[in-house]
N, C-alpha and C positions, 0 to 999 in steps of 0.2 A: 555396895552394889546389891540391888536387888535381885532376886530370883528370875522375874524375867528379864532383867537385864542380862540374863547369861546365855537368854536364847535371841540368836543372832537370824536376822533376814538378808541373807547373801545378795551382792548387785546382781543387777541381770545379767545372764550368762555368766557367772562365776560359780565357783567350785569352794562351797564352806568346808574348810581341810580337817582334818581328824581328831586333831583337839578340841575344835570348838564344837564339833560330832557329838565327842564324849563328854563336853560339859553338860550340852543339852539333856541327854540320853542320864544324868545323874542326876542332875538339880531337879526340883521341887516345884519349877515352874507349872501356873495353872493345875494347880492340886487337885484334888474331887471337891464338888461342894455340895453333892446333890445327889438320892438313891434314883432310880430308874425304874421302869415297870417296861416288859417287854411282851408283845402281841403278832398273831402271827393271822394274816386274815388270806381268803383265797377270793378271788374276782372272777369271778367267769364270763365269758364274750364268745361269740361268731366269728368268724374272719375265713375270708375265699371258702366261705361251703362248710369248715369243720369248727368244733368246738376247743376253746382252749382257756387253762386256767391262767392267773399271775398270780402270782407269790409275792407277799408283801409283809416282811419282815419289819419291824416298827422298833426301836429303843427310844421311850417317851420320857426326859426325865421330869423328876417328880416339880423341882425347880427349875425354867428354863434360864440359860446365858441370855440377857439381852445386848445387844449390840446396837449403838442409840436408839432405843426402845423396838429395837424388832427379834423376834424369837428366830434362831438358827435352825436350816433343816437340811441334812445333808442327803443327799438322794447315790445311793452306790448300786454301781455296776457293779461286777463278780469275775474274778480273773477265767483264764481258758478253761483248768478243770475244775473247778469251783461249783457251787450251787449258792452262795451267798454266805455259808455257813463259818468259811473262810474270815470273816470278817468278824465273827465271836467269838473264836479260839481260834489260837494258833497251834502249830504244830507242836511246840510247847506245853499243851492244853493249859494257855496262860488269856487271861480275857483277850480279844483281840480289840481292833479298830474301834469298832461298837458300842461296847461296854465302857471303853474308855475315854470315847467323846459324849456318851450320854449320861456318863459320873460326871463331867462338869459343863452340862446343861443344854447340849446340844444333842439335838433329836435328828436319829441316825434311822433311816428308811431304806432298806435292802430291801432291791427287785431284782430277781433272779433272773434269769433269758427265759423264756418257755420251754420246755422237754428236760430241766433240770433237775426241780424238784421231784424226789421219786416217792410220788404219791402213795405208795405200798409201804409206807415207813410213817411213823408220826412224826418225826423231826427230819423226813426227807433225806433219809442217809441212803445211801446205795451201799451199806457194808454187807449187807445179805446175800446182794446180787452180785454173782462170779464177775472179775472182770471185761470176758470175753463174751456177757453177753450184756453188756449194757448199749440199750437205746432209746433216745429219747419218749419222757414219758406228757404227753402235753397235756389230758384230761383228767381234771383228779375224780371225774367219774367211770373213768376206765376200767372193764369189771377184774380181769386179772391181767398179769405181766405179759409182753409178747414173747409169743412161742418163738421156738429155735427154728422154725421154716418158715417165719417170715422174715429171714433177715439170711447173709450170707458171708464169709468171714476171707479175707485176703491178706496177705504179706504184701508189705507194700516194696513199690518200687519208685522210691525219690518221689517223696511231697513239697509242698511250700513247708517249711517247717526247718529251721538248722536243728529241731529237738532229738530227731532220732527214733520219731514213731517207727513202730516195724508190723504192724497190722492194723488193719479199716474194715468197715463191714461195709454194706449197702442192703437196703429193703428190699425185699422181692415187689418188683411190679404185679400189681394188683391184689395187694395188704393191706386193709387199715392203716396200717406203717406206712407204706409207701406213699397214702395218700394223706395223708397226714404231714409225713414228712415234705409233701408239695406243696401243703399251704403255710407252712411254716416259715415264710420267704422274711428275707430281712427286713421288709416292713412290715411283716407281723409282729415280728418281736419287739420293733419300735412303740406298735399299739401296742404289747402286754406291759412295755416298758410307762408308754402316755397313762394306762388307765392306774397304775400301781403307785406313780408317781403323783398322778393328781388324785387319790383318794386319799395318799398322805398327806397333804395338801387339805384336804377337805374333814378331815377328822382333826386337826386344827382348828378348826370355824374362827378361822382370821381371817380379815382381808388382804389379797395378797400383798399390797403394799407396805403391811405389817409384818414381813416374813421375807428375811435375809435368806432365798432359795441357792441352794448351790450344789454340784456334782463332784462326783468322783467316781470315775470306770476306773478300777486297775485294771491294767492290761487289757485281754480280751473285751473289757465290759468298758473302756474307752471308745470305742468309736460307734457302740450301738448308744451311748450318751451324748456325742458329738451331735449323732443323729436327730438326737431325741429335739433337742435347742429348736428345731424345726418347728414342734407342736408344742412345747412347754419352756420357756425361755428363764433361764436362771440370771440370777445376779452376777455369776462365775462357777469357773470350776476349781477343783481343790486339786492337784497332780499331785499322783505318786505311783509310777511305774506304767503309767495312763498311755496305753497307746492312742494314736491320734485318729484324722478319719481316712476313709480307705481312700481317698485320694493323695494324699499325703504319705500313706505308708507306701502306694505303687511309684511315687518319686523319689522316696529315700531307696528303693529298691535300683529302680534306673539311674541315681546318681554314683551306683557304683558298676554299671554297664550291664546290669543283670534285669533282662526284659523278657524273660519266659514267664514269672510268675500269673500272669493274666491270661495264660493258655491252657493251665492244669486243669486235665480232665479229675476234676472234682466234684461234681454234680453229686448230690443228695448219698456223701460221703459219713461217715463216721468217723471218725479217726479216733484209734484208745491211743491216750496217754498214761503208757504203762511204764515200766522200770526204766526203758532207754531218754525216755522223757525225763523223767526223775533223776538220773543222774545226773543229767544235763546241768537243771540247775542245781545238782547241788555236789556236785563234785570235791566243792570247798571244805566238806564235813568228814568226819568217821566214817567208816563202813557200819559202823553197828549203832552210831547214833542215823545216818541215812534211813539205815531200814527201820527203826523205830518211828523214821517220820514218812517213812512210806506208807506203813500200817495205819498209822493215824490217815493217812490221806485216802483209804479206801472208802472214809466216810462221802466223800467226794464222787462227783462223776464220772471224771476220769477219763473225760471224750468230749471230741470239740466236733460238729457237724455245720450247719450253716454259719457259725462262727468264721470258719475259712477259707468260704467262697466269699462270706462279705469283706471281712476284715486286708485279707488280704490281696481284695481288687480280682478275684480271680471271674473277671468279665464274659469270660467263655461258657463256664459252668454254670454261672449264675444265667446266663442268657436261655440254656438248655432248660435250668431249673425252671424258671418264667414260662417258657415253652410248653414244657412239659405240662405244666399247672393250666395254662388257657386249652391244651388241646382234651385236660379229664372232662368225664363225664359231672365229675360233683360240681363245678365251678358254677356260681350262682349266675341267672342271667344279667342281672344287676350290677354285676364286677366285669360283665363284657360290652355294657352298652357304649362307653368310649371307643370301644375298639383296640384291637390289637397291639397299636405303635402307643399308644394310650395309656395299655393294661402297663406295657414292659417299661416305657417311661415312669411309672408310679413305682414299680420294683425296683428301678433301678436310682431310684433320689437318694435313697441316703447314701448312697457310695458318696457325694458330693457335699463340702461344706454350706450351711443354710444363709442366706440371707441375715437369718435373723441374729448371726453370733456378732453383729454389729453393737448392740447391746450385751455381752458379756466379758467379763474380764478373765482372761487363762491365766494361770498359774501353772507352769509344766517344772516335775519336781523328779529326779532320780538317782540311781546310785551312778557313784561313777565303775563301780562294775557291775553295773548291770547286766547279766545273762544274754539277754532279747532285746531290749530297748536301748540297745549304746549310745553314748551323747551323739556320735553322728550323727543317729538315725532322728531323733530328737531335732537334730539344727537344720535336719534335711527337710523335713516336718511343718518346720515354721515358718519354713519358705514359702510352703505353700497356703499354710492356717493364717496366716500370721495378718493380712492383710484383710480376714473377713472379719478380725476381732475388736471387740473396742480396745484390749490392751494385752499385750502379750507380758508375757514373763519365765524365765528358763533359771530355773537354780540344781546345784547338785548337791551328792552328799559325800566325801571323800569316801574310798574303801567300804560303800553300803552296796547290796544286789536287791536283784527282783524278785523280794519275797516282802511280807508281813510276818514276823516275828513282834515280842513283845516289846523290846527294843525300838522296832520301827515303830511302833504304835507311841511308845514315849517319845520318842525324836521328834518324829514326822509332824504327830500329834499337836505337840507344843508349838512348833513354827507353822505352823496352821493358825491355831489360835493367835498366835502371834501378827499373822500376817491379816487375818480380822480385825485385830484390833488397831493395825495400819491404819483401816479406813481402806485399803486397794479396792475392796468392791465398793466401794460408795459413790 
């Protein structure tokens, strides 16, 4: 038996059980065959009246995998508190996702959300900045960090969230922040997401025909990729721990009789994911390994904001947001000439699966303890996704959660590859 014989592709909706987990996770399959060069370029663009950069993290390897002769490009979302960085190291500080699909020849393109990267750092870490004041930073021409009076800091009281956040801030009206934080609506992020994606794409100088495109949002950074299918259509996506899109998450919500979440006054929230977050997922570990990887995670954001008026359907705040944004002064006239029902119809598309995922094959991939994404939530999901796709697909992983460790990166990794060289997207 060969090495990759020993990495298995589970049927649909079944659950690969724990032995065959740790064969994966051990063997040799898909070895490195190739060193890597790694680039980090910023984009800048307009959008509703303000200025914003994308972050476009690039792992180029030096030899590409072909796959009947087309070059592989994985385009990644970046989980809740994430900045994309999550994806080169792990908590471990062991290579992550990145480094270890572009040692064997697949080109890995992190695009961050907008307000992530904290331009005050060269590698974009927010370890400098206290927890308690971080907020979104969108311009990497912004001349210094926002001050403490324009923002405002609360204890929360019951969010969308089973994490456990226990404080949120909000911009003061009438801040740079504020206004800022109004045009940052979740199709703007789609555009930092379109323009980062297709410059990866473009510094290629392939025809796209030539080039096996494919996604992966973990978690949070799922459903702004669902989104994306709308303006840049891949071949598939790769799942692993992928939330789905925000119409499908408000059905897995309601299929257990819980229909508040689309009323949460959340409107141009902040939420820190601090230590109660943190335990959350990681309960399963040491107290003194935990906090080893908390520290490591201050490299991190550490706050999720228009993340969870989109993600989680929250229709009401997202509506206020929209509002909010057509009734400022900055708003270009050019983004009002449709009109009002217009404007709020265009903000509010990506909540909804695109047309176009008719052409893309899903692959939805997770632990069966997963923290956030339980298989329910998953089968609740594809009830709804499941008919706008060319081909669905649902596997698990016995005894694995919802993280990236170095581990998942060998696991996942290899039945990845694996599942490429099926032919599923072809």
């Amino acid at each position: 038996m060969s090495e990759k014989d020993v990495v298995i592709l589970p049927d649909d909706n079944c659950i690969l059980p724990t032995e065959a987990v740790t064969a994966i996770t051990n063997c040799d399959a898909f070895p490195e065959t190739t060193g890597y060069s790694k680039s980090i370029e910023f984009i800048d663009f307009e959008h509703y009246g303000k200025s914003f950069t994308q972050v476009l993290t690039t792992f180029k390897p030096d030899i590409p995998r072909l796959h009947n002769g087309r070059e592989i490009i994985l385009v990644c979302g970046e989980g809740g508190k994430d900045n994309g960085n999550g994806f080169i190291e792990t908590y471990e500080k062991k290579p992550g996702m990145a480094p270890w699909l572009a040692s064997r020849g697949v080109t890995v393109a992190i695009v961050p959300r907008l307000g992530r990267w904290n331009f005050f750092d060269e590698g974009g870490s927010w370890i400098n900045i206290p927890l308690g004041q971080r907020m979104p930073v969108y311009d990497r021409k912004q001349a210094e960090y926002w001050s403490k009076d324009s923002y405002t800091t609360h204890a929360s009281k019951g969010q969308a969230s089973p994490t456990g956040s226990d404080t949120y801030r909000l911009p003061v009206e009438g801040t740079e922040l504020y206004e800022h934080m109004l045009a940052a609506t979740p199709d703007t992020i789609v555009e930092g997401y379109r323009r980062g994606a297709e410059r990866a794409l473009d510094n290629h100088k392939e025809p796209r025909e030539n080039i096996l495109l494919l996604f992966w949002g973990f978690s949070t950074g799922g459903p702004f990729l669902w989104a994306l299918c709308r303006h840049l259509i891949p071949d598939g996506t790769l799942g692993w721990g992928m939330s789905n899109n925000p119409a499908a998450y408000l059905y897995s919500r309601a299929s257990t009789d819980n229909h508040d979440w689309p009323y949460e006054d959340s409107c141009l929230r902040v939420r820190e994911r601090g230590r109660p977050d943190f335990l959350f997922y990681t309960a399963h570990i040491s107290d003194d390994l935990r906090e080893e990887w908390f520290q490591e995670s201050m490299h991190a954001p550490n706050f999720k904001s228009i993340e969870d008026v989109f993600m989680h359907y929250n229709i009401a705040a997202l509506t206020e947001h929209t509002t909010r944004l057509w009734q400022s002064e900055f708003l270009p006239d050019e983004d009002r000439q449709g009109g009002f029902a217009e404007f709020l119809q265009k903000t509010l598309e990506p909540l909804y699966p695109a047309a176009q995922l008719r052409d893309v094959s899903v692959f939805e991939m997770n632990g069966t303890l997963d923290q956030v994404i339980q298989p329910w939530k998953v089968d609740a999901a594809r009830r709804v996704s499941e008919r706008y796709c060319k081909r669905y697909r649902v596997a698990r992983l016995e005894n694995f959660r919802h993280d990236i460790l170095h581990d998942t990166c060998k696991t996942v990794g290899r039945i990845w590859l694996k599942l490429i060289e099926s032919n599923y997207y072809n």
